[in-house]
C-alpha positions in Angstrom: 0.0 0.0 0.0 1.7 3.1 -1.4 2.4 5.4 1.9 1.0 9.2 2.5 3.0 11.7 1.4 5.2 14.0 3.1 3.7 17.2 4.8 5.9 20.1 4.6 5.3 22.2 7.9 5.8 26.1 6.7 5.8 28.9 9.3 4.9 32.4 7.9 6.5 35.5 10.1 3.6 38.3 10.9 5.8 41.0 11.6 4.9 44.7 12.5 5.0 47.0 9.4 4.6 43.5 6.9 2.6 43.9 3.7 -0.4 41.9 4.5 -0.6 40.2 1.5 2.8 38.6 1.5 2.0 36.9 4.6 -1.6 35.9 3.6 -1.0 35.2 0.1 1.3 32.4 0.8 -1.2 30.5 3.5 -3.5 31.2 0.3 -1.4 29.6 -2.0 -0.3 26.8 0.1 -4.0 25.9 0.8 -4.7 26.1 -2.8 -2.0 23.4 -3.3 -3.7 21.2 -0.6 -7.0 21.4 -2.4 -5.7 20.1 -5.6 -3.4 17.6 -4.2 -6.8 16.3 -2.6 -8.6 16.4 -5.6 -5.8 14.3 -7.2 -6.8 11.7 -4.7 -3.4 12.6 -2.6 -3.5 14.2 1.0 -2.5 17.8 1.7 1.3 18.6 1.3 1.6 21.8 3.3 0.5 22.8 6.8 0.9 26.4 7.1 0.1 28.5 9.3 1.4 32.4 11.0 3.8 32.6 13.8 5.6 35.6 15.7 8.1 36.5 17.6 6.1 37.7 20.2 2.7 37.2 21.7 -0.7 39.8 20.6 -1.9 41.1 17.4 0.4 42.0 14.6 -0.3 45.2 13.1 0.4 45.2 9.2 2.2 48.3 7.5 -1.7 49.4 6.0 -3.4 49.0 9.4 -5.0 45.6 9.2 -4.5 43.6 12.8 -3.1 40.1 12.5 -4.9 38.8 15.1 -4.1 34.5 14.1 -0.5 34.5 14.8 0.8 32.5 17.4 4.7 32.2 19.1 5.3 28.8 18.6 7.3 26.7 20.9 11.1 26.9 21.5 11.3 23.1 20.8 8.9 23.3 17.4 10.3 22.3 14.0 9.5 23.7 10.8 10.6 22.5 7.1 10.5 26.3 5.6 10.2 29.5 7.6 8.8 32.2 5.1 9.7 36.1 5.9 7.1 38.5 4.9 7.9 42.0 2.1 8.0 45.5 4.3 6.9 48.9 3.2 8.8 51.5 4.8 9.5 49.9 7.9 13.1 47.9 7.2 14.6 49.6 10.5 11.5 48.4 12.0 12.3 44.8 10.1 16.1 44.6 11.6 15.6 45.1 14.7 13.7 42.0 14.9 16.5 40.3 16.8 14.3 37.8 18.6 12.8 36.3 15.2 16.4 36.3 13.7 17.5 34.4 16.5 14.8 32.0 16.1 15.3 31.6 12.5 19.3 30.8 12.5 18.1 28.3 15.5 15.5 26.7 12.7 17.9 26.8 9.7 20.4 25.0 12.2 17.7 22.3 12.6 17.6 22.4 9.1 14.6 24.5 7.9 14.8 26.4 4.8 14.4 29.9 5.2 13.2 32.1 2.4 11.9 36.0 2.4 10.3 37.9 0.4 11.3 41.9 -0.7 12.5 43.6 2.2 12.7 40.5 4.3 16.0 40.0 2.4 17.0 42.5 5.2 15.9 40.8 8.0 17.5 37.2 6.6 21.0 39.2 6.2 21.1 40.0 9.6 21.1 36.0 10.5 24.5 36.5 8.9 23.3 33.2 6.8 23.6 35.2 3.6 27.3 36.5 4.1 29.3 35.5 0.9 26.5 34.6 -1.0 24.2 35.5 -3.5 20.7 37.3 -3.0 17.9 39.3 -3.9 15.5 41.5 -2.6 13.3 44.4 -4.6 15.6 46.7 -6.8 14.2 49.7 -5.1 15.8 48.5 -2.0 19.1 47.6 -4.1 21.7 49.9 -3.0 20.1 50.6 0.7 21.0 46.9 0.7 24.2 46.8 -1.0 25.5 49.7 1.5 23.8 47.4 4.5 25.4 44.3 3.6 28.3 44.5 1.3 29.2 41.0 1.9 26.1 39.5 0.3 26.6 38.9 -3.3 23.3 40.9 -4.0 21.4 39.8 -7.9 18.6 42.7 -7.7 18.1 41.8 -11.1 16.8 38.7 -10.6 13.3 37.8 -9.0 14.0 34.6 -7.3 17.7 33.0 -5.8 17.5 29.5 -4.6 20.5 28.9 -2.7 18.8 25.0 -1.1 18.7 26.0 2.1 17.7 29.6 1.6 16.0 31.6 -0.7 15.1 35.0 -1.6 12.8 36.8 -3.5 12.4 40.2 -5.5 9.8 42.7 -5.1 5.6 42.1 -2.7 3.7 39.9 -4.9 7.3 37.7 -5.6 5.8 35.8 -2.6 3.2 34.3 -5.5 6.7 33.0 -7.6 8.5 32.0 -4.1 5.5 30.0 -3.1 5.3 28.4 -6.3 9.1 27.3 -6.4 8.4 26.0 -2.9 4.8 24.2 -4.4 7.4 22.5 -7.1 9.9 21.9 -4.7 8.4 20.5 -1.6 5.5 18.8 -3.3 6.3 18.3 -7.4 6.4 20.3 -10.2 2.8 19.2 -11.6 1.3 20.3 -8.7 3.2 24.0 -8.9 2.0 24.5 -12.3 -2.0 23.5 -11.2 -1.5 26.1 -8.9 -0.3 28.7 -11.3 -3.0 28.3 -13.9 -5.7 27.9 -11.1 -4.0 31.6 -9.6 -3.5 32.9 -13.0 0.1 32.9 -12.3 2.5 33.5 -14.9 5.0 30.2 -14.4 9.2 30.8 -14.4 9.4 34.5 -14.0 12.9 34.9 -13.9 13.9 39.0 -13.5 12.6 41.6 -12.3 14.9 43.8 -14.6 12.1 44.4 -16.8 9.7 46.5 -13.8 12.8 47.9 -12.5 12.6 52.2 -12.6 15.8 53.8 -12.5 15.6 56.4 -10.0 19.1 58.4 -9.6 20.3 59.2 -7.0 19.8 63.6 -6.2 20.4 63.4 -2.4 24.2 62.4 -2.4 25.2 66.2 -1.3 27.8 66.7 -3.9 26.9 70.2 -5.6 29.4 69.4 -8.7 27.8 65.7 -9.2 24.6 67.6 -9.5 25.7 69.9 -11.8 26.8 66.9 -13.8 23.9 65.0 -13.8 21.8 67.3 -14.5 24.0 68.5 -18.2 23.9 64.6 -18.7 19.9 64.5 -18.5 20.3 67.8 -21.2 22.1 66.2 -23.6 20.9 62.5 -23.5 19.6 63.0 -27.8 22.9 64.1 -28.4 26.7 62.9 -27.8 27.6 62.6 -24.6 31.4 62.7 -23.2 32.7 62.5 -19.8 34.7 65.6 -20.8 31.2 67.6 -21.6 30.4 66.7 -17.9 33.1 67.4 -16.3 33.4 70.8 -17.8 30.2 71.1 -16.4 31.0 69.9 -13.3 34.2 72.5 -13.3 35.8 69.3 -12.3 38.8 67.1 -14.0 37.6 64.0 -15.6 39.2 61.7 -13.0 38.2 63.4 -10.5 34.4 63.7 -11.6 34.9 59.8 -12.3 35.4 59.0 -8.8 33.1 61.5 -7.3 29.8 60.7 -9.2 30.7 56.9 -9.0 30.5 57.2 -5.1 27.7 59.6 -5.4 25.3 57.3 -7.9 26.7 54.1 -8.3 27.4 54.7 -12.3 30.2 56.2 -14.4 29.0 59.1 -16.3 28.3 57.2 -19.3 26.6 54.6 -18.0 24.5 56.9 -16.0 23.4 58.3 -19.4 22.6 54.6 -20.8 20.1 54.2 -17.7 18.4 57.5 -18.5 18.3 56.3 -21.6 16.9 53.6 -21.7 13.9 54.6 -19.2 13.3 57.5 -21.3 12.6 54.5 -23.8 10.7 52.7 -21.5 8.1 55.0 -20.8 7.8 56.1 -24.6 7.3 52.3 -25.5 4.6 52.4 -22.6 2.9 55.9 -24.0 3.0 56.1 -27.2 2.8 54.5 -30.7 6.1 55.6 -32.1 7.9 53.1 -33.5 11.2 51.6 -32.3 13.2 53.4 -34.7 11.9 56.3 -34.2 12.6 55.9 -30.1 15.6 55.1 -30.5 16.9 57.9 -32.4 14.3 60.4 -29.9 16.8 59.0 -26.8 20.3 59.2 -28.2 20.9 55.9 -30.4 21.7 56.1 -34.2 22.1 52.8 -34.5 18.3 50.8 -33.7 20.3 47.7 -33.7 22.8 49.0 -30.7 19.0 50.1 -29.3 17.5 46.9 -29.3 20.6 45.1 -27.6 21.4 47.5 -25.2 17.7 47.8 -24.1 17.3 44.1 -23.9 20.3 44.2 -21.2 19.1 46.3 -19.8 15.3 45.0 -19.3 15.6 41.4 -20.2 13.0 42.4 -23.0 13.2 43.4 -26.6 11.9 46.8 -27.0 9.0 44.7 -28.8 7.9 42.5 -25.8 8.4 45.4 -23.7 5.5 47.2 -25.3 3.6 44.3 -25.5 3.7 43.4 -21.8 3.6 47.3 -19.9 2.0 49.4 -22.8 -0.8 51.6 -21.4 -3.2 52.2 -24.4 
């Protein structure tokens, strides 16, 4: 007689300032995985279900009260603990000391850990992600970077599986890490039920292509400024790092090392970022063609265009349209 299978026990963190959704969404998904394997004529696979670090209601970054959570027991094993996405509230998220303690005390019993967005931050501070890849949601990137530069962090990509933790990119990537944990824990067939009964798009790979570039203007270096702002001027026509630094009244070495610190770019890549989104949100707008976008931001050549935008993105400039246009 063929024997039950295994049931993957799965704590959810409700922590205060948590995006709702990316702790109920996975006990949503998780359940919806149990209903099919049940209608396949299995038993359920997951038993999920909230914990915290600390006895009450949790109260969600929007308001709502999460009133279900329980502290589980000092001697209680899970197989996954999964770390909810935070809006505005990282500090709130680090501080968390008794949670990360509890979850380097699971991962040492050998749970896999996983978080979602800005939970990335609260998994770093278990120090489990020093000299290692990650990634959390780009507009978190550098904060990250700067936070913990010995993570090896992949803000370009939407999901890491490192086996024994995993990460992923921006709120709703709880809907891809749950997924990857359906597939995982339970077996791929079941992962893709559950993403065409969630109308789930299956293997999302980067989140390159929802990425905004937002420079950095806070940095306090007058003469970067001055830079930057003659680079966002001249992005239809050519660009040298001679131009800037004239404008700048700064030697080109010298404006090299500044704005790198200040922004994270060189000059010149600076200019292919604003480039690029200025292409983005003309694809999104309007019905110019590609040729005629790329010559509007600063590329003669369409076929440099297309390649440089698909590095950018992960997307042609055709697909790109396709997928965000807003007409």
């Amino acid at each position: 007689m063929p024997s039950e299978p295994s049931v993957t026990r799965i704590a959810v963190l409700a922590l205060d300032g948590c995006v709702a959704s990316s702790v109920t969404g996975p006990l949503d998904v998780f359940a919806m995985a149990n209903m099919l394997s049940r209608e396949q004529g299995q038993g359920p696979r997951f038993a999920a279900e909230l914990v915290s670090p600390r006895p009450g209601p949790i109260r969600s970054f929007h308001g709502l009260e999460l009133a279900a959570a329980r502290v589980p027991d000092p001697a209680e094993h899970f197989d996954v603990v999964l770390v909810p996405a935070a809006v505005g509230h990282v500090e709130g998220l680090v501080a968390e000391h008794a949670a990360a303690k509890w979850m380097v005390d699971q991962h040492a019993r050998g749970a896999k850990l996983a978080a979602v967005c800005a939970g990335a931050f609260l998994l770093a501070e278990t120090g489990l992600l020093e000299g290692r890849e990650a990634t959390t949601h780009w507009g978190l990137a550098q904060r990250f970077v700067a936070s913990y530069p010995r993570v090896s962090l992949k803000p370009e990509l939407l999901l890491v599986d490192l086996g024994d933790v995993l990460t992923a990119g921006g709120v709703t990537a709880y809907l891809d890490l749950c997924l990857h944990l359906v597939s995982k824990q339970a077996s791929p067939e079941l992962a893709a039920l559950c993403a065409k009964m969630l109308l789930v798009e299956p293997g999302r790979r980067f989140q390159a292509p929802d990425a905004v570039h937002a420079a950095p203007r806070d940095h306090g270096d007058a003469a970067v400024l001055r830079a930057q702002e003659w680079l966002e001027s001249h992005l239809e026509g050519p660009v040298t790092l001679a131009g800037a630094a004239g404008a700048a009244s700064l030697g080109e070495r010298t404006l090299l090392r500044r704005f790198r610190k200040a922004t994270g770019d060189t000059p010149l890549d600076y200019v292919q970022r604003l480039r690029i989104e200025a292409a983005r949100r003309l694809l999104e707008t309007t019905p110019r063609t590609v040729e005629d976008i790329s010559q509007a931001v600063g590329y003669a050549d369409t076929t440099a265009f297309r390649r440089r935008f698909k590095a950018r993105t992960g997307l042609t400039p055709d697909a790109y349209r396709r997928r965000f246009a807003l007409r």
